[in-house]
Each structure stands twice: as structure tokens, then as C-alpha cells.
N, C-alpha and C positions, 0 to 999 in steps of 0.2 A: 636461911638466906631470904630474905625478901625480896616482894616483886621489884623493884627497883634495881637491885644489885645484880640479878636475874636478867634482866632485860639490858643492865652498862655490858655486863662479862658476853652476849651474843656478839660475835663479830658481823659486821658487813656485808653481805652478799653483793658483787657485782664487778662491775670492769674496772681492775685496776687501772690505773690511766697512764701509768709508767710501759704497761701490757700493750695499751690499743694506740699509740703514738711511736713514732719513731724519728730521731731529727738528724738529716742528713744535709748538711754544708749550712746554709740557708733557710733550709726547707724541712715541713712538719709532713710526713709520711704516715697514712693509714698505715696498719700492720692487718689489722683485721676487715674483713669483707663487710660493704653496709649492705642491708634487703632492702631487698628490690622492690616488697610491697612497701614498706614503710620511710622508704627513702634514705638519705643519705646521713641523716643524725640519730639513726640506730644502727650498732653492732650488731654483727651475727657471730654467736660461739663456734668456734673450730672442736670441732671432736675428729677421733681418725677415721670415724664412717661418715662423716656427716657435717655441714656446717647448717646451724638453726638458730632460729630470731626468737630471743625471749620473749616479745613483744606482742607477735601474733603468731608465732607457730609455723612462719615457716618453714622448710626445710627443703634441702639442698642434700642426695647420696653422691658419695664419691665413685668412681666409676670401678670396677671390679676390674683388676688388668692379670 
């Protein structure tokens, strides 16, 4: 296989955009939380302990109930 062929077959990493929108009547709805250091046109990933900013690291634990 060559580098070429090698590099088309890697898929994609990142925010599906079907994932981090949602349209309800009218209106374009975040689904996911933006950070709060890097403002409002970056995602932050949802995990079930945790939501964090690819971006700069932030993070966010969920509370232990």
C-alpha cells in the first residue's frame, strides 16, 4: 500500500456536525456544551465522567451522586 492510499483509508477525527446541532421548529440548537475558556465556537466532548475541550484542555467532572 502506499503512502497515499495509507493516508485516503485514515478516517476523520472530529465533531460530526449532524452530532453537535439540533433543529427544532425554526431554530438551530447546540446539543453540546461550548468552553468557557475558549468561548462559544468550540465544542466540548461529553464523556460519562467528564465533559473536555479538545482545544485547550479543559475539563469539567461530573458530580458523584
Amino acid at each position: 500500500m502506499t503512502m497515499a492510499k495509507a493516508a485516503a483509508a485514515k478516517k476523520s477525527k472530529g465533531v460530526s456536525k449532524k452530532d453537535a446541532y439540533k433543529v427544532e421548529g425554526d431554530k438551530v440548537v447546540r446539543t453540546k456544551p461550548a468552553c468557557p475558556k475558549c468561548g462559544p465556537g468550540v465544542f466540548m466532548a461529553v464523556h460519562k465522567d467528564r465533559t473536555s475541550c479538545g482545544n485547550c484542555g479543559y475539563t469539567e467532572f461530573n458530580k458523584k451522586e
